[in-house]
Backbone as JSON Lines, residues from 0, in Angstrom:
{"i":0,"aa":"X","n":[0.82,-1.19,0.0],"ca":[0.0,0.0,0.0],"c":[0.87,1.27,0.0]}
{"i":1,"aa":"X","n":[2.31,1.28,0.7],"ca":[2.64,2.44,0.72],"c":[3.7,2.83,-0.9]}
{"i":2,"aa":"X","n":[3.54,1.41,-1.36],"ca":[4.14,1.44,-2.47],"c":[3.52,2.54,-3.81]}
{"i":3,"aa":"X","n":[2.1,2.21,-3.38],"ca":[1.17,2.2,-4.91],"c":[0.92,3.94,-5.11]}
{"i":4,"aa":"X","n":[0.63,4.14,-6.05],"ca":[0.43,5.6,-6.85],"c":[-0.83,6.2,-6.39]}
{"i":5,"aa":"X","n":[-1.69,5.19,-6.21],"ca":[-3.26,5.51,-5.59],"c":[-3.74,4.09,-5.49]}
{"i":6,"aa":"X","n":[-4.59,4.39,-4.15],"ca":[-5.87,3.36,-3.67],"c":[-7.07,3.78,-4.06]}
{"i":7,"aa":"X","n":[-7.83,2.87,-4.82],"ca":[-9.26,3.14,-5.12],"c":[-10.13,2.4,-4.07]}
{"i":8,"aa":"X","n":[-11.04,2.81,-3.8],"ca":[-12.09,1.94,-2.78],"c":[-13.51,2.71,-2.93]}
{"i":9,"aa":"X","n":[-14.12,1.83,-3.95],"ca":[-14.97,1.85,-4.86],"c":[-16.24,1.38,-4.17]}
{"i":10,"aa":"X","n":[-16.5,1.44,-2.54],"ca":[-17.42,1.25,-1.87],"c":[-18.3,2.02,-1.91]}
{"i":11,"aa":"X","n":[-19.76,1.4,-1.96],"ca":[-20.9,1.8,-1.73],"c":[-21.44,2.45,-0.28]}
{"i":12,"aa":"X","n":[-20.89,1.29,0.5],"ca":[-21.44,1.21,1.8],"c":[-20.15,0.9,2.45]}
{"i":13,"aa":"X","n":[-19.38,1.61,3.75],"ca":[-18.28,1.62,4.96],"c":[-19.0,1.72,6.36]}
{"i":14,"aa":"X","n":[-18.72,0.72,7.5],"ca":[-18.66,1.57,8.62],"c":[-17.96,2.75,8.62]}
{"i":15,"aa":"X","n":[-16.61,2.53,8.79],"ca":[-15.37,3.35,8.87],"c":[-14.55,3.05,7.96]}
{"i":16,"aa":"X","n":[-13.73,3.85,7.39],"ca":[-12.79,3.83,6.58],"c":[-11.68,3.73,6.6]}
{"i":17,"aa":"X","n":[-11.04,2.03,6.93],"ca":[-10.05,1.78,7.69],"c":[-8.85,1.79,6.69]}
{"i":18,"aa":"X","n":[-9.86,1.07,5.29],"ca":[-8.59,1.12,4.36],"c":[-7.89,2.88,3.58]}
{"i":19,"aa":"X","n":[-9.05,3.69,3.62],"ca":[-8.4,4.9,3.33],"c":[-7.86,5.73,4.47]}
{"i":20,"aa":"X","n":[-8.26,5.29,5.87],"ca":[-7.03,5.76,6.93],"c":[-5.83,5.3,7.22]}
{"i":21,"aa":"X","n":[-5.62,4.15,6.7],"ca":[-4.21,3.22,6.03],"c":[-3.79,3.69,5.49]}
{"i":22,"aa":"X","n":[-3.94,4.12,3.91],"ca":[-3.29,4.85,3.13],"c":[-3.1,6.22,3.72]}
{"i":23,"aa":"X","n":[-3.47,7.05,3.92],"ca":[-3.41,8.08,4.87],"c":[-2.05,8.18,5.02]}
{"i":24,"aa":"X","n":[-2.18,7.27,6.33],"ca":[-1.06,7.11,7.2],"c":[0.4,6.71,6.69]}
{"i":25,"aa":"X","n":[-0.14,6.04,5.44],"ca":[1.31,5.25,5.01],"c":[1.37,6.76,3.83]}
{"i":26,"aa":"X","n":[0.64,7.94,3.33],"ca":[1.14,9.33,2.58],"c":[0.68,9.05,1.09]}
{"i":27,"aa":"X","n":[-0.29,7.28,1.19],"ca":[-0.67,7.35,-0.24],"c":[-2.04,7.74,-0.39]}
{"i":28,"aa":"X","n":[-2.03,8.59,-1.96],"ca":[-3.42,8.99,-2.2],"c":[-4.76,7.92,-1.48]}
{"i":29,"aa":"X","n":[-5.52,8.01,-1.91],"ca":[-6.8,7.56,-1.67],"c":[-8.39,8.11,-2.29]}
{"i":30,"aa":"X","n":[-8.8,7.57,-3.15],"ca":[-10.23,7.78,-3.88],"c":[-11.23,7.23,-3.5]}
{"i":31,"aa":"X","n":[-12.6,7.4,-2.99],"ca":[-13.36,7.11,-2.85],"c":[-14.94,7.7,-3.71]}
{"i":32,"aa":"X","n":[-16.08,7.3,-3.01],"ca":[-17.12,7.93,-3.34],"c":[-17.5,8.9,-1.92]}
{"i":33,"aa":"X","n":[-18.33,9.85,-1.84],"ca":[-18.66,10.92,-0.82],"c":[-19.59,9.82,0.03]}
{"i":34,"aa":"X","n":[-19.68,9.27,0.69],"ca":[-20.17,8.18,1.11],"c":[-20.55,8.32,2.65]}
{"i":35,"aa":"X","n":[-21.31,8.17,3.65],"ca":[-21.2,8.17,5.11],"c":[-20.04,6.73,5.54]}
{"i":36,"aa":"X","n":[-19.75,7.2,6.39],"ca":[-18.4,6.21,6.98],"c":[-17.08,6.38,6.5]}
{"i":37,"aa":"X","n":[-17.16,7.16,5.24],"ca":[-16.02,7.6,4.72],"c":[-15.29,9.18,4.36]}
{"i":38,"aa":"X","n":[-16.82,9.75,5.01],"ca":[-16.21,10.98,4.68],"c":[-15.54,12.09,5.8]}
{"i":39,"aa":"X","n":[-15.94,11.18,6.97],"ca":[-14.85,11.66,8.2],"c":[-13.39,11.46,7.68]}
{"i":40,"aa":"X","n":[-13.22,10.19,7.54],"ca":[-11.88,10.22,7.69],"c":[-10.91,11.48,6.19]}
{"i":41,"aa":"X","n":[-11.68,11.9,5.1],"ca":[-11.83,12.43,3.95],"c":[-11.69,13.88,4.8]}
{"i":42,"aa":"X","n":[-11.74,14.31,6.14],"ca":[-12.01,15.92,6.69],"c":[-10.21,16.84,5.55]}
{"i":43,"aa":"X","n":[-10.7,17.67,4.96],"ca":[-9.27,17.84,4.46],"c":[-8.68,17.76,3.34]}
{"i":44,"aa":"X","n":[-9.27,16.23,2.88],"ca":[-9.05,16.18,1.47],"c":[-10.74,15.63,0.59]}
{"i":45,"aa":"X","n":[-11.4,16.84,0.58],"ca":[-12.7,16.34,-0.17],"c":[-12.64,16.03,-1.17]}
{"i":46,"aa":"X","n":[-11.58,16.82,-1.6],"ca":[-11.06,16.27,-3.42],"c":[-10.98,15.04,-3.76]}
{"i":47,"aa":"X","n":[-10.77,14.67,-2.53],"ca":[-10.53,12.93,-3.44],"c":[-11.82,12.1,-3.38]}
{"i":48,"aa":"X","n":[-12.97,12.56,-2.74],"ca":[-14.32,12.33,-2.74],"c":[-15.23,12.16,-4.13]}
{"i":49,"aa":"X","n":[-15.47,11.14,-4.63],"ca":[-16.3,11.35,-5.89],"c":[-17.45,11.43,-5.62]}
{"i":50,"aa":"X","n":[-18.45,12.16,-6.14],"ca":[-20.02,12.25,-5.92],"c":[-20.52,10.64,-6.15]}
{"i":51,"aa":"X","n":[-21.5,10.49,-4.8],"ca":[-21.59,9.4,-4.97],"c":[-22.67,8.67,-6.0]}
{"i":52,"aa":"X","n":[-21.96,7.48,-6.52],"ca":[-22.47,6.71,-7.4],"c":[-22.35,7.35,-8.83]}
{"i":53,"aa":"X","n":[-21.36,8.35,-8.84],"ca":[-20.7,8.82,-10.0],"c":[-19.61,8.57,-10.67]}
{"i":54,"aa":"X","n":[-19.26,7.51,-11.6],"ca":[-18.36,6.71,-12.25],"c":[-17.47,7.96,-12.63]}
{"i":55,"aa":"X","n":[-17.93,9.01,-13.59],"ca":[-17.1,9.83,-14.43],"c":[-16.39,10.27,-13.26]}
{"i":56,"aa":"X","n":[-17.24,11.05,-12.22],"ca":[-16.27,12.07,-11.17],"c":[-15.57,10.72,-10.56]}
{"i":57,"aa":"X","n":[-15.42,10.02,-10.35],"ca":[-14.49,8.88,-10.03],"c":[-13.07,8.67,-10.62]}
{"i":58,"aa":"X","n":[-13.56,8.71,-11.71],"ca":[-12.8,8.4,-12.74],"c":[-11.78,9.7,-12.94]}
{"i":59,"aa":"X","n":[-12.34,10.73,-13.01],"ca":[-11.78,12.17,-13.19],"c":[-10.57,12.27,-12.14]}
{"i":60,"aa":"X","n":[-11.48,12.31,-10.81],"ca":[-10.19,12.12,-9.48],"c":[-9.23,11.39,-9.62]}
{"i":61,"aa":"X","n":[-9.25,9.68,-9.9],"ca":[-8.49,9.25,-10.01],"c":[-7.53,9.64,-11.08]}
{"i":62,"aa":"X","n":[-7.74,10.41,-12.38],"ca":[-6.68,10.75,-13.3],"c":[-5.86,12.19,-12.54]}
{"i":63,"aa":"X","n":[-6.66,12.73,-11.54],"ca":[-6.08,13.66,-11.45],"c":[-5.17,13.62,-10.72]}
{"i":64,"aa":"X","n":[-5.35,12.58,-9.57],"ca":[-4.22,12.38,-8.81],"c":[-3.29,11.71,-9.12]}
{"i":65,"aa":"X","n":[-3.1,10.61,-10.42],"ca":[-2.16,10.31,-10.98],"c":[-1.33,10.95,-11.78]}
{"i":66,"aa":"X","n":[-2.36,11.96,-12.59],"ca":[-1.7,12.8,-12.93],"c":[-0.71,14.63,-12.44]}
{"i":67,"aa":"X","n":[-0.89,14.27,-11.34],"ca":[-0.38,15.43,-10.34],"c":[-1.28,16.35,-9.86]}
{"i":68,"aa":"X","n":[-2.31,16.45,-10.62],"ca":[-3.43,18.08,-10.53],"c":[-3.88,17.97,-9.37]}
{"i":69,"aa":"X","n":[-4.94,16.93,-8.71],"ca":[-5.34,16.7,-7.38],"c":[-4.22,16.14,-6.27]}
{"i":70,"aa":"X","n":[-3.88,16.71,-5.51],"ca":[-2.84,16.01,-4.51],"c":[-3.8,15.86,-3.1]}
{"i":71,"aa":"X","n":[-3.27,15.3,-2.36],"ca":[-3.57,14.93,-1.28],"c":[-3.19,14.88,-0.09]}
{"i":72,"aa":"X","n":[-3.49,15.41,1.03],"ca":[-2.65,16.31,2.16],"c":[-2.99,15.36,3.14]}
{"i":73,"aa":"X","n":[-1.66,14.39,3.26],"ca":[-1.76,13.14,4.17],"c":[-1.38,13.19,5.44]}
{"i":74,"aa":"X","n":[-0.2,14.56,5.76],"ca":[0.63,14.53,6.77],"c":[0.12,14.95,8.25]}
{"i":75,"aa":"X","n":[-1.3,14.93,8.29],"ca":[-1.56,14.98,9.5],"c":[-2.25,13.73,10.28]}
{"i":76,"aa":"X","n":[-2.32,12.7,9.15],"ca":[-2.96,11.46,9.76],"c":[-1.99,10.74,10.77]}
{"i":77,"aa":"X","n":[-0.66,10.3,10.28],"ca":[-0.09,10.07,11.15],"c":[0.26,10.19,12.35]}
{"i":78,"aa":"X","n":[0.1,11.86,12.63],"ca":[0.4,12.4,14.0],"c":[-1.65,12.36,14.43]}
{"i":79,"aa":"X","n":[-2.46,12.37,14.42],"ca":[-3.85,11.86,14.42],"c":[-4.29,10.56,14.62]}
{"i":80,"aa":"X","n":[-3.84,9.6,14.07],"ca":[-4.12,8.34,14.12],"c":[-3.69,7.25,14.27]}
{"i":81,"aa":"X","n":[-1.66,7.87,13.8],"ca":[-0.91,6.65,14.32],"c":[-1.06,6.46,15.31]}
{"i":82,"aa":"X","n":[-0.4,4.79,15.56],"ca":[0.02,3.74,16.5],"c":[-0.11,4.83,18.16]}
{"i":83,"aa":"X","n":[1.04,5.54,18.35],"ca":[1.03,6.48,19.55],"c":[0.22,7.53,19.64]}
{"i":84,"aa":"X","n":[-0.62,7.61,18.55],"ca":[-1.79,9.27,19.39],"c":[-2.77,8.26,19.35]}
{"i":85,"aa":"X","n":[-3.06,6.73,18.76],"ca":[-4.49,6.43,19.25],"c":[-3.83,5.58,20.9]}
{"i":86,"aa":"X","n":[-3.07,5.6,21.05],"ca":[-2.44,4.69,22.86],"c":[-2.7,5.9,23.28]}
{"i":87,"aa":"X","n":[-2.25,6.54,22.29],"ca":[-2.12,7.96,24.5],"c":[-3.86,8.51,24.8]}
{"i":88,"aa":"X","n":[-4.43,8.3,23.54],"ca":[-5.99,8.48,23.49],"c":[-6.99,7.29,24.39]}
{"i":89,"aa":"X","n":[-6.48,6.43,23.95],"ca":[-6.59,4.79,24.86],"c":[-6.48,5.31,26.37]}
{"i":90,"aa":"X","n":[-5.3,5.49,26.8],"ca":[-4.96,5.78,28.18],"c":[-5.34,6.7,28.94]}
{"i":91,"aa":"X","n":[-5.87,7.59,28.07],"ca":[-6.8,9.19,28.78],"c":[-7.99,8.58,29.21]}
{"i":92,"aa":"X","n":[-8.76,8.08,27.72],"ca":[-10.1,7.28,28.04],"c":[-9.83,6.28,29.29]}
{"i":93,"aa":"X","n":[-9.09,5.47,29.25],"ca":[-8.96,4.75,30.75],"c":[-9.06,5.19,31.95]}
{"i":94,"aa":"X","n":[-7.8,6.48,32.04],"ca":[-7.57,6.95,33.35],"c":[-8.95,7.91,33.29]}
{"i":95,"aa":"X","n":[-9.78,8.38,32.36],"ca":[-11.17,8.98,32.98],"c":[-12.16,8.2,33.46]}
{"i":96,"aa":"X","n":[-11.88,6.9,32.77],"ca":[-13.07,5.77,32.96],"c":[-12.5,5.34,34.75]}
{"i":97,"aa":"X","n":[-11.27,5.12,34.85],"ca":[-11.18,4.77,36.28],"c":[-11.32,5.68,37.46]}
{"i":98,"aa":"X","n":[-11.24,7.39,36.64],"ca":[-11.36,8.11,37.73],"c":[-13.1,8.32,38.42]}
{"i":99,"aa":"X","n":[-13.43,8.29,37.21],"ca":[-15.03,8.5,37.55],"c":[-15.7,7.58,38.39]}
{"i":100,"aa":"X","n":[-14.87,5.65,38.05],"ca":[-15.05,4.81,38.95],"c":[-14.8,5.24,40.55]}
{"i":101,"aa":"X","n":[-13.0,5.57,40.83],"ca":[-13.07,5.93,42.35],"c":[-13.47,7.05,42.9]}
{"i":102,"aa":"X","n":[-13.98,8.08,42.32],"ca":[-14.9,8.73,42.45],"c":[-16.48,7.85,42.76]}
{"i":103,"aa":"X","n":[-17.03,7.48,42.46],"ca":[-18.33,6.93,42.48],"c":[-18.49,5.64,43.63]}
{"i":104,"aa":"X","n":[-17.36,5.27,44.0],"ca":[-17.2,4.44,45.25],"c":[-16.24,4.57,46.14]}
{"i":105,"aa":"X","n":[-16.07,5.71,45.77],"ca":[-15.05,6.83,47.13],"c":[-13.91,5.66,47.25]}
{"i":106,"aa":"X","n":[-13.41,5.17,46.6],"ca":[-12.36,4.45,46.6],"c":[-11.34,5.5,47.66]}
{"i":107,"aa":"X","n":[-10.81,4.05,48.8],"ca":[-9.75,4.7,49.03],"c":[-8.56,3.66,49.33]}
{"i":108,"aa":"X","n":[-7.81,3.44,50.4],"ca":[-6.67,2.84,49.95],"c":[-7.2,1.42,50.65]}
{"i":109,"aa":"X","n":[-7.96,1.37,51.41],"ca":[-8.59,0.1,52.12],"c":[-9.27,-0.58,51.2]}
{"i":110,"aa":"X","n":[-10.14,-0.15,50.09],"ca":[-10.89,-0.52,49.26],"c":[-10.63,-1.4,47.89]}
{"i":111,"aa":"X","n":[-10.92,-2.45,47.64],"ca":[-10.53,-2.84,46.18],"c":[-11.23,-1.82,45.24]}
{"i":112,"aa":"X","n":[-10.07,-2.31,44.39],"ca":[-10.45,-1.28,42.46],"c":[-11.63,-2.51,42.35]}
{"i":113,"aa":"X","n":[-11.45,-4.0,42.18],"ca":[-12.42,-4.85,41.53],"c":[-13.2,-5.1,42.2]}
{"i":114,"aa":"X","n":[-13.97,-4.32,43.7],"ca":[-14.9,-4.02,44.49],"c":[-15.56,-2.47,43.97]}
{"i":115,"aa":"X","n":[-14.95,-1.76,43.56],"ca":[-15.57,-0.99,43.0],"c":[-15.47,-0.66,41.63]}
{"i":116,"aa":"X","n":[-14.92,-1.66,40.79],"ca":[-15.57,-2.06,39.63],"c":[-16.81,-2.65,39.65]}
{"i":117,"aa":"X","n":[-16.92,-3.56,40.6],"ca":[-18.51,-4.65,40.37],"c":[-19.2,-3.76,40.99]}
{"i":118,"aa":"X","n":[-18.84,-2.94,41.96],"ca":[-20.13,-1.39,42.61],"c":[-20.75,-0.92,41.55]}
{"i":119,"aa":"X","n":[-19.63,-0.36,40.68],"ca":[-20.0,0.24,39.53],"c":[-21.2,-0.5,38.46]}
{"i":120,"aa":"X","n":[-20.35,-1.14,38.3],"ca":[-21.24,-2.11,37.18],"c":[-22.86,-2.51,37.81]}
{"i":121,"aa":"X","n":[-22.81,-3.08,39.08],"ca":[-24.27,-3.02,39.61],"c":[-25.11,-1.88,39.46]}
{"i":122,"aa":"X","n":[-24.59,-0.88,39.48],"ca":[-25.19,0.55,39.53],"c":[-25.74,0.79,37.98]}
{"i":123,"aa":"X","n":[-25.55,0.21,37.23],"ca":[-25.85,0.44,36.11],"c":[-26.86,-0.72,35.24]}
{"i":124,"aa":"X","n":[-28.02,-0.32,35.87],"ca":[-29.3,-1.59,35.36],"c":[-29.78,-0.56,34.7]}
C-alpha cells in the first residue's frame, strides 16, 4: 500500500474507513465515493471524494491524482491516528473511565479497584 500511486475503494457502503485511513497514514493517495463512513476520515481532502455513485467524477479524481493536478494532504494522519496518538488516546479514556469509577465508590486505599468495579457495574441496570 505504501508502495502504490493511488488506492481506489470503490465502496458503496463503509462503517469506517479503515482502508483509506491506512493509506493516509502510510502518505498514499486515496479515492473514494462521498459516502457516510467515509467521509470523516476524507475531513481535508474532499477532493478525493467522488459524488456518490458517479463513475465519471471517479474516474476524473483518479486521473487527477495520478496525474499530479489533485494532490492529497496526508501529513496529519499520522500524528492523528498513528500507532502512539491512538495509545495515548486509549490511556486518557482509561484513566477517565477509572477516575469517575473511584470517584463513584469513594475508593480509598482500604478498598478494592475490583470491588468498585462490580459497585459500579451493579449501579448500572
Amino acid at each position: 500500500m505504501n508502495k502504490a500511486d493511488l488506492i481506489v475503494v470503490p465502496s458503496r457502503s463503509e462503517g469506517f474507513g479503515l482502508v483509506p485511513l491506512e493509506c493516509f497514514i502510510l502518505e498514499t493517495p486515496c479515492v473514494t465515493f462521498s459516502i457516510d463512513g467515509l467521509k470523516d476520515v476524507f475531513s481535508g481532502n474532499e477532493g478525493l471524494l467522488a459524488v456518490d455513485g458517479d463513475i465519471d467524477d471517479f474516474v476524473r479524481i483518479c486521473v487527477g491524482v495520478l496525474n499530479g493536478v489533485i494532490l492529497a494532504d496526508t501529513k496529519r494522519y499520522s500524528k492523528d491516528y498513528g500507532l502512539q496518538a491512538v495509545m495515548d488516546k486509549e490511556v486518557a479514556h482509561y484513566a477517565r473511565l477509572l477516575g469517575c469509577l473511584i470517584q463513584m465508590c469513594g475508593f480509598n486505599r482500604s478498598s478494592s479497584i475490583l470491588f468498585c468495579i462490580i459497585k459500579a457495574l451493579g449501579s448500572v441496570r
